[in-house]
N, C-alpha and C positions, 0 to 999 in steps of 0.2 A: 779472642781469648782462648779460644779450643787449639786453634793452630800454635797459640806459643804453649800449653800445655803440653801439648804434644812435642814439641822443639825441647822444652824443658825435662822431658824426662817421666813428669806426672803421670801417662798412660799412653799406648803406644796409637791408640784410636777411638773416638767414639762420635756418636749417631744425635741428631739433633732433631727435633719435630716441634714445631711452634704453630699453634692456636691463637685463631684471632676470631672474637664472638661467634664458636661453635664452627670455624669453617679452616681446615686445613692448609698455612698459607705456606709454610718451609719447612722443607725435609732433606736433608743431608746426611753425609756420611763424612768424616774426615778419618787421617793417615789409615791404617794398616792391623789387622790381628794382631802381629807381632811388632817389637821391633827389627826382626828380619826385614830390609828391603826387596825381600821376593815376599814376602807372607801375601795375601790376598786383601785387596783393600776393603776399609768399612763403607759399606754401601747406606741410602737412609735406610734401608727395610733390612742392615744387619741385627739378629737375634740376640741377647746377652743373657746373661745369666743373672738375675735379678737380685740377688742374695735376701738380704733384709726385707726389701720395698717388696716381698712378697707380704710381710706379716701388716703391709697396707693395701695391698690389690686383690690380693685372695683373701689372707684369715679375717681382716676387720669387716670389710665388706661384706663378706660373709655371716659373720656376726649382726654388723645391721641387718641386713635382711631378714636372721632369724629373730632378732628384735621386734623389728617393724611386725613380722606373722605374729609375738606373744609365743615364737618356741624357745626363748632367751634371755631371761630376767637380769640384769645389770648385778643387783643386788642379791642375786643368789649364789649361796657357797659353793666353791666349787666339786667340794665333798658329796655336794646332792647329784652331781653329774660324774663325778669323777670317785665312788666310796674309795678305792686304793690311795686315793690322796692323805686319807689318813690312817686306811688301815696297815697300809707298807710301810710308815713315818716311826720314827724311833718313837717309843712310847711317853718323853719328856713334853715330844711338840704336839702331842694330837691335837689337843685343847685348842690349841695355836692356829693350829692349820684347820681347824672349824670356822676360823673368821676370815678365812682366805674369799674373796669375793671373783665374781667374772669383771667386774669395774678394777679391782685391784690388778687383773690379768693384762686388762689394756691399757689401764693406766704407768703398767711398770712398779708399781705399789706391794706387791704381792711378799715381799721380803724375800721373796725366789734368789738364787744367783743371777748374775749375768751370764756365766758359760760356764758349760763344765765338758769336759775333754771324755766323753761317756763312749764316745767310738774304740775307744783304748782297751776297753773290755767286752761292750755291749756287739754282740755277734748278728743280731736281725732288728726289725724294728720291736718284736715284742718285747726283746732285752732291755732295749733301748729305752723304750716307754716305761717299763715298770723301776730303770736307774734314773728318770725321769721325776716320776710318781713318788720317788723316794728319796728326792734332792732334799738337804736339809736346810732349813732356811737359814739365810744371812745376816735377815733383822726380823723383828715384828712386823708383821701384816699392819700395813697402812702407817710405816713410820720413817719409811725411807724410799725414795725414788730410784731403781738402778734397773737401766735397760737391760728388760732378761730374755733369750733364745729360751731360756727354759720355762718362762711362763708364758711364751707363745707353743712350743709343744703343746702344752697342755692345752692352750685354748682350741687348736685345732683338733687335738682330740675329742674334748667338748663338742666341739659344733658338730662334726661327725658322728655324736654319737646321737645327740638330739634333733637331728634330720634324720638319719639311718643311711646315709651313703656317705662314703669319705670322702675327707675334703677339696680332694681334687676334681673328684666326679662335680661336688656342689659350685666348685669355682668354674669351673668352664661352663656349666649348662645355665647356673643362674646368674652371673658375673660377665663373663667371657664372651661368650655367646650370642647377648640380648644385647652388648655396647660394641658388636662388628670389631672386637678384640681377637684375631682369623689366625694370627702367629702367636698366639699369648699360652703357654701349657704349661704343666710340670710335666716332667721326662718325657720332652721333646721325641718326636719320632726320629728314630735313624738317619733318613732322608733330610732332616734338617743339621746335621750335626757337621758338615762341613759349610755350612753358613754362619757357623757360631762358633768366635774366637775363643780361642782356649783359654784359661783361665789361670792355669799353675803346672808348674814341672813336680806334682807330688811327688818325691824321694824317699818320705818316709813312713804313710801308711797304705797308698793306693800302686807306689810306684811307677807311675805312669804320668804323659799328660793328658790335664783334666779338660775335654773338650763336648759340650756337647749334655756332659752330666753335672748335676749337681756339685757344685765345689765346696760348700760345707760337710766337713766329714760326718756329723753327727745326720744330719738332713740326709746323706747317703746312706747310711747303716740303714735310714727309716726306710728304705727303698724309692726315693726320692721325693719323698710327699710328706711335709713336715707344715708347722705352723709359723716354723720362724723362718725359714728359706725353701728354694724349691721352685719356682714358677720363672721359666724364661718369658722373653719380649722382646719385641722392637718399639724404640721410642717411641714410632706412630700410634701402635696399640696404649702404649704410656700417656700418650697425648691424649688418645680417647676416655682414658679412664678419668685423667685429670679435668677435660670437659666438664664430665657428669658432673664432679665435684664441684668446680667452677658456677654450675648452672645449680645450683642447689639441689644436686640426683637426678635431676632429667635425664634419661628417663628409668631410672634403675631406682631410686629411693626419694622416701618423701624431705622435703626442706628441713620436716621440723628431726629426723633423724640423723641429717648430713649435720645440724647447725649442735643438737648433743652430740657428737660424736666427735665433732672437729673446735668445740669450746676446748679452752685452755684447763687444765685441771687443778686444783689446789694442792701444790707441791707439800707432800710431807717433810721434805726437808732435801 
């Protein structure tokens, strides 16, 4: 199926790792970085740039964990962690934005956008954060379902702020770390950056090709540590973390937090 994707056009290579009861049985790499026929082929242990599936390998996990300690209440507003969530808000939605929850953050509920193009003006990550902070909502909190980058910003600034180290430090030492995840970072070291196929010919706001960094532009403004993208990988690492899950947290989180976290939720619409 990967070989005719690849023949098809779909994507020029990718890396395969399959788990059989906790024990590593296939690991591959199929076609090539590019579609160049000189590009450097995909190895199993080539590195990717993870985009999304970081805001499930670093920010949620993460979030359980502060759960599971009681640094992390589901059902607390995000205003008690985050006060510019309402005091930067236009003064129509304050009200509003008082019943934004951290359950509504995960669950996609938060009436937040899905994306907003904030690298266009925002010059650093503080920019960024406080155009963030200041996103206007698109519905009522808790009335609409739409997968947001912008209400994972905000969570991983939450967790960061209610541990006291940012999020990236929290995902490698307590995530990373403890599941032999050994290739798994945000902003990869130098030395790995030719092991890790490029991503995009930016032409329009980095001008370059993106290899190695961060290919979300908003996640790059942040300095490459965001809550909705950001953490590269190699499958195998991918493989280990999906174990964990598999085995209900062994050994990283208890059953009864993988089995709330991973229930289906009640779609608001």
């Amino acid at each position: 199926m990967i070989r005719r994707a690849i023949e098809e056009h779909a994507f020029p290579g990718a890396a395969l790792a399959i788990t059989h009861r906790g024990t590593l049985i296939a690991a591959q790499g199929f076609g090539r970085f590019t579609y160049d026929p000189a590009a450097p082929p995909v190895r199993a242990d080539t590195i990717f740039d993870l985009a999304s599936v970081t805001k499930v390998v670093a920010t949620t996990a993460v979030a359980m964990l502060l759960y599971e300690r009681r640094r992390l209440a589901l059902d607390e507003s995000v205003a008690s962690g985050l006060p510019e969530f309402v005091s930067l808000a236009a003064a129509d939605e304050r009200a509003a934005r008082r019943n934004v929850t951290i359950r509504m953050l995960l669950a996609h509920s938060s009436g937040l956008p899905a994306y907003e193009k904030l690298f266009q003006f925002a010059r650093n990550r503080e920019e960024l954060l406080r155009a963030v902070l200041a996103c206007p909502l698109t519905a009522a909190p808790g009335t609409r379902a739409e997968y947001s980058d912008i209400g994972f910003i905000l969570l991983g600034e939450i967790l960061g702020r209610q541990a006291g180290v940012p999020l990236d430090v929290l995902a490698q030492r307590e995530v990373f770390v403890p599941l032999g995840m050994t290739r798994t970072a945000f902003n990869p070291p130098e030395e790995w950056r030719p092991e890790i196929p490029p991503t995009e010919d930016d032409r329009a706001f980095r001008r370059r090709i993106i290899q190695g960094e961060v290919n979300d532009e908003n996640a790059f403004v942040m300095g490459g540590v965001a809550g909705h993208a950001g953490v590269f990988a190699p499958a195998i690492d991918l493989a280990r973390f999906a174990e964990c899950m598999l085995t209900r947290g062994t050994p990283l989180f208890q059953p009864a937090t993988v089995k709330l976290f991973t229930q289906r939720q009640q779609s608001p619409g």
